[in-house]
C-alpha positions in Angstrom: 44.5 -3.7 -13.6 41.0 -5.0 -13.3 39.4 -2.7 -10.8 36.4 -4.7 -10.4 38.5 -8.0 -9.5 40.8 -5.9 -7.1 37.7 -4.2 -5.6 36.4 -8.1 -4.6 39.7 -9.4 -3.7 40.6 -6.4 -2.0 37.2 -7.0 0.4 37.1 -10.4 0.2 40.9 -10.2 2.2 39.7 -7.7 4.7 36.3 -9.6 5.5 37.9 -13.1 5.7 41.1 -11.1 7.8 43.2 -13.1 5.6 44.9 -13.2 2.0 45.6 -17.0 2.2 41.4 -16.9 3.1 40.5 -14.7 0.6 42.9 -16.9 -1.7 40.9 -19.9 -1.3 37.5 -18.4 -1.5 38.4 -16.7 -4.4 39.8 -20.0 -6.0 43.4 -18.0 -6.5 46.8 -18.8 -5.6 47.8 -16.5 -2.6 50.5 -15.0 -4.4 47.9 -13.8 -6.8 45.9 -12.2 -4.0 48.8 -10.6 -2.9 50.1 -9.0 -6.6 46.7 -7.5 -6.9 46.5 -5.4 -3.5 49.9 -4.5 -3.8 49.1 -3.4 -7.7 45.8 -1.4 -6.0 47.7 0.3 -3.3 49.9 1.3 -6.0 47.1 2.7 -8.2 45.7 4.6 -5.8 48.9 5.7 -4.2 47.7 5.0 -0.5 48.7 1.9 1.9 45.0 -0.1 2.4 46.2 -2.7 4.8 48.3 -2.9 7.7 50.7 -6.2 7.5 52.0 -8.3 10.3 52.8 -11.7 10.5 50.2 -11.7 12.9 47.1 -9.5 12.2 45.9 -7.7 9.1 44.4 -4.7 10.0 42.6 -1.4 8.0 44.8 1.5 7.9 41.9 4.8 7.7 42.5 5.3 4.1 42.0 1.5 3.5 38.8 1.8 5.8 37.2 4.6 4.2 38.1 2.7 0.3 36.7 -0.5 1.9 32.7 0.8 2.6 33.0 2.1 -1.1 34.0 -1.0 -2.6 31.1 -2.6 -0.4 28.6 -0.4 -1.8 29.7 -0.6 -5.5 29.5 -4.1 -5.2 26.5 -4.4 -3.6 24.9 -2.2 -6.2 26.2 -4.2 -9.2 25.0 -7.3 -7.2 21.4 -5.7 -6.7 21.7 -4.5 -10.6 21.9 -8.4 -11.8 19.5 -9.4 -9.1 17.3 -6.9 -10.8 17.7 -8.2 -14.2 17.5 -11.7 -13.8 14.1 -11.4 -11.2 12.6 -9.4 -14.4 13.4 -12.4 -16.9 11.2 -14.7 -14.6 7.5 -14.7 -14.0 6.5 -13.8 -10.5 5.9 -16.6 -8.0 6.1 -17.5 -4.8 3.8 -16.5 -1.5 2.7 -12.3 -0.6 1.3 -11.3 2.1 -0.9 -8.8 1.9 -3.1 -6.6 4.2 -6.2 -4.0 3.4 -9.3 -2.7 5.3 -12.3 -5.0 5.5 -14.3 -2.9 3.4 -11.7 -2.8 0.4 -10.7 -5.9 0.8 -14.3 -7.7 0.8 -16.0 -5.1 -1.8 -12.9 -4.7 -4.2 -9.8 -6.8 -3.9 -11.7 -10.4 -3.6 -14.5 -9.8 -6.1 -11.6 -9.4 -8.8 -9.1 -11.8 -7.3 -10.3 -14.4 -10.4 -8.6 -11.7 -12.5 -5.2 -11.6 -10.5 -4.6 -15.7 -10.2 -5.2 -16.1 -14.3 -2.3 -13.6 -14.9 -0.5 -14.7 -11.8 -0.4 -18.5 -11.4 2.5 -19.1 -9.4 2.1 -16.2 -6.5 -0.1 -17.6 -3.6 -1.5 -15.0 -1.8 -2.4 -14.8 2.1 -5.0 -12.0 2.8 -5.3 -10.1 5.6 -8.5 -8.1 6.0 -8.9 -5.9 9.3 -9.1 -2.1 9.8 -6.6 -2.5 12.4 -3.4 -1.0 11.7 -0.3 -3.8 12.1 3.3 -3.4 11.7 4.4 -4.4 8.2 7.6 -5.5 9.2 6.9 -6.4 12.3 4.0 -8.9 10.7 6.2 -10.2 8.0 3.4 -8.7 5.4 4.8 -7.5 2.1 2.7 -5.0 1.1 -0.6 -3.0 2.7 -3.6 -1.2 1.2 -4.6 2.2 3.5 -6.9 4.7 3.2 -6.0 8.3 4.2 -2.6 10.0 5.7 0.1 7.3 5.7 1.9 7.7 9.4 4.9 5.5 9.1 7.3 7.5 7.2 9.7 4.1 6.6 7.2 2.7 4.3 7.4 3.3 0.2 3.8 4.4 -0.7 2.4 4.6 -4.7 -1.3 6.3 -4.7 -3.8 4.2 -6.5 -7.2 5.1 -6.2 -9.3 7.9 -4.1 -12.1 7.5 -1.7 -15.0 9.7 -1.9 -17.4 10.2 1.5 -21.0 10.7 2.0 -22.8 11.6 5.1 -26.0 9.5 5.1 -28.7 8.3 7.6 -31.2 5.6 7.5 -34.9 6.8 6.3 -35.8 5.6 10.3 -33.4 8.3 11.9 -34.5 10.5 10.0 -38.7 10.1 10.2 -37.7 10.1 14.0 -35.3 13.3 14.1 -36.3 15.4 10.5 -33.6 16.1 7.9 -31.0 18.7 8.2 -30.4 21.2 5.7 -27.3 23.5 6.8 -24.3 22.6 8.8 -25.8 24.1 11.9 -28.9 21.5 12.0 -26.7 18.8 13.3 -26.3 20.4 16.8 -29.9 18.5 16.9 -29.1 15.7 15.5 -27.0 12.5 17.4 -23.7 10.8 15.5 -22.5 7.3 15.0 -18.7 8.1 15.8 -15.8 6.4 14.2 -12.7 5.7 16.4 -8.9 4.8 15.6 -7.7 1.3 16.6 -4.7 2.4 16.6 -5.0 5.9 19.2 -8.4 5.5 20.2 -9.2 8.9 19.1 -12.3 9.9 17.8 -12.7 11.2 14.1 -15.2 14.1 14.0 -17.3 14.4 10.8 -16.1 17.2 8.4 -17.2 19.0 5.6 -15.6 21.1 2.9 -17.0 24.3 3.2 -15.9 26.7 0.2 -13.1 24.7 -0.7 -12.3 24.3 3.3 -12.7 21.5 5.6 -14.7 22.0 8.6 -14.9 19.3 11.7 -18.0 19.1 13.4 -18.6 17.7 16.6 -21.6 16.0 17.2 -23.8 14.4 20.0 -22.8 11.0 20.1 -23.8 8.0 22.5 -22.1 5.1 20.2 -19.0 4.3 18.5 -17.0 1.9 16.5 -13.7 1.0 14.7 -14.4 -1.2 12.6 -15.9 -0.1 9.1 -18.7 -2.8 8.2 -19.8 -2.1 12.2 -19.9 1.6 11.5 -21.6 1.0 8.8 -24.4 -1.5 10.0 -25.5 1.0 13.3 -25.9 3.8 10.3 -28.0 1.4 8.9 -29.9 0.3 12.1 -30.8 4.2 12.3 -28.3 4.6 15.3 -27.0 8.4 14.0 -25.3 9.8 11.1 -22.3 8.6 9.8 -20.2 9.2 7.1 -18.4 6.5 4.9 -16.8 5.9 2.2 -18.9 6.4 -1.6 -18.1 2.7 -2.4 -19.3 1.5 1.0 -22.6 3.2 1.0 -23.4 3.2 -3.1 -25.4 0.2 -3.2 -27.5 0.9 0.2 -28.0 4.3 -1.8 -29.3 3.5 -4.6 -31.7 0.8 -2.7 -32.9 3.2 -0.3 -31.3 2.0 2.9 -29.3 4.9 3.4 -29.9 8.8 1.9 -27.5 11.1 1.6 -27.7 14.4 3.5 -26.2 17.7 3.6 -24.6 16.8 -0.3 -23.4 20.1 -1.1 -20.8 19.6 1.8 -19.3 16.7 1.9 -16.7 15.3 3.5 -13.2 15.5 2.5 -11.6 13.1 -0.1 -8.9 10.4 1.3 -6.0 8.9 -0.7 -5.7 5.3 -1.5 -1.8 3.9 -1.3 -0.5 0.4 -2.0 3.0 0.5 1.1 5.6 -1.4 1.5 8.9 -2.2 3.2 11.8 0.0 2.2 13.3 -2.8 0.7 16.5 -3.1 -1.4 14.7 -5.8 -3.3 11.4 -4.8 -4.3 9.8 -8.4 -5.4 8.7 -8.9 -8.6 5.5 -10.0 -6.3 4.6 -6.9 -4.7 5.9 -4.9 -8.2 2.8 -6.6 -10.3 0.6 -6.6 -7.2 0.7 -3.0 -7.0 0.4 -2.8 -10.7 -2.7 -4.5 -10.4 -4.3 -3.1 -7.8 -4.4 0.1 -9.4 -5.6 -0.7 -12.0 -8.6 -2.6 -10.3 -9.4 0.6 -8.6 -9.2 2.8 -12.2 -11.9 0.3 -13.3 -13.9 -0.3 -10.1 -17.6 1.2 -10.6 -17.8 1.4 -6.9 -14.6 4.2 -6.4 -16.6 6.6 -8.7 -19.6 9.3 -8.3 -22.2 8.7 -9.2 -22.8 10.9 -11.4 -20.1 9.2 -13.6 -21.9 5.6 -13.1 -23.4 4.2 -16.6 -26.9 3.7 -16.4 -26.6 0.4 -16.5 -24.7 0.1 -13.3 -27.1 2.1 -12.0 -30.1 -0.8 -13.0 -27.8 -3.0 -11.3 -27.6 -1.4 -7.7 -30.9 -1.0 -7.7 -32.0 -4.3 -8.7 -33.7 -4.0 -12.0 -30.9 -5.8 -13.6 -28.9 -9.0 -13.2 -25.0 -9.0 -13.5 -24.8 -11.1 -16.6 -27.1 -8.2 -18.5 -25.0 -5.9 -16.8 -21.6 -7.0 -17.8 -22.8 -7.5 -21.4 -24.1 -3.4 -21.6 -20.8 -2.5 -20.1 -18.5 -4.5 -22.9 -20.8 -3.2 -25.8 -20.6 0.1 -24.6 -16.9 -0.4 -24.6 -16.2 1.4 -20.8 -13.1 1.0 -18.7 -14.9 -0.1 -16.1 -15.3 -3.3 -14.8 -18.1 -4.7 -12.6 
């Protein structure tokens, strides 16, 4: 006996209720259908199906054998999907969605990259530090930044975000530079809020190997990261961003960096999607890509690990083209 074959006839008659329907979906005689589920029932010495001229109905031993046979088959179906989505190159539209900052100082700048390897996939961009509903949105896969709160989603880690506490040389002529974590009860905040709770993220600092929150004076607040960032820059308060957000306005002089010997805490990077059966060969080299477009990125790493090169470029005493040229003769895995 083929127990493959009987397994598919065998739900093929109990989905259709019918051996003379499962008979002519199967392209086999009825009598045919029949032989094989009496031959099964035999093999596994227990009655499957209930006969009357009637109905056909599950007896429990057939019930319990049926949602096995549905998941074996399933699996071998999702084994050949597998296979034959691997022998083709990946095409098609993906949705994606990412902060603003990532998305606008990362992702786009090295999208050139993604469409000569990937032709075919057409992507659609979201770019908003609002939270959305993956699902709900139709989106296919999500860049975030910190704790992941939706435990339905499958998350890969592909990059870290470093943070700096900086001001504008304005705040700071006006209200003097602190120097321990105690100075800031004199100084005023920029806060950052969720768009998703409303709740307001108090600055922290890693304080011998231990985060400590801080709450500050604070008479203006945001939830959106390039806003954040511009009242920082405006000399509104203190605020504390990611590395790659503030680097160039570092190394330009618009922001400086306080209090560096506590800084804030680190915050994972994860590509999420869908718990899908499928996982689209789309999303699959997306991913792939992504981190490694964050391993390279000069803007995810300290600067203390910055070529000096880059470092001519942020601050303006070289163009891109010289730039790019340094980097490849130097042979870094880094790309600008």
């Amino acid at each position: 006996m083929d127990k493959l074959q009987a397994m598919h006839v065998f739900t093929r008659v109990v989905d259709l209720h019918s051996f003379s329907g499962a008979a002519d979906a199967l392209n086999m005689t009825r009598s045919s259908v029949t032989t094989i589920i009496q031959n099964l029932e035999a093999f596994l010495k227990a009655r499957l199906l209930n006969r009357t001229t009637r109905r056909l109905s599950l007896t429990p031993d057939g019930a319990a054998y049926y949602e096995r046979c549905a998941r074996i088959l399933a699996d071998i179906e999702d084994a050949e999907h597998a296979l034959a989505e691997t022998s083709r190159a990946p095409r098609g539209r993906l949705k994606v969605d990412m902060p603003g900052a990532i998305g606008r100082m990362v992702i786009v700048p090295a999208l050139e990259d993604f469409h000569m390897r990937y032709p075919d996939i057409d992507l659609m961009l979201g770019v908003s530090d609002k939270a959305i509903d993956l699902v709900a949105e139709s989106v296919d896969c999500a860049i975030r930044m910190g704790p992941l709160q939706d435990s339905t989603l499958v998350a890969r880690r592909v990059g870290t975000a470093e943070f700096v506490t900086v001001a504008s040389p304005a705040y700071l002529s006006r209200h003097g530079t602190p120097a321990t974590l105690e100075d800031l009860d004199q100084h005023i905040a920029v806060n950052y809020f969720s768009s998703r709770s409303g709740r307001i993220v108090d600055m922290d600092f890693i304080v011998d190997d231990k985060p400590v929150a801080v709450r500050m004076r604070s008479k203006l607040a945001a939830n959106d990261g390039d806003a954040y960032l511009q009242c920082g820059l405006e000399g509104h308060g203190l605020i504390q961003i990611p590395h790659f957000m503030a680097l160039r306005r570092m190394q330009r002089g618009d922001l400086i960096e306080i209090l560096p010997q506590w800084r804030p805490a680190s915050l994972p990077i994860s590509a999420v999607y869908p718990q899908n059966r499928h996982l689209s060969p789309q999303v699959r080299v997306f991913v792939d890509w992504i981190a490694e477009v964050f391993e390279r990125c000069y803007l995810l790493r300290r600067n203390d690990a910055l070529p000096a090169s880059i470092a001519r470029y942020l601050n303006g005493s070289a163009d891109q083209q010289t730039v790019s040229a340094d980097i490849a003769s130097e042979g870094e895995n880094i790309s600008l």
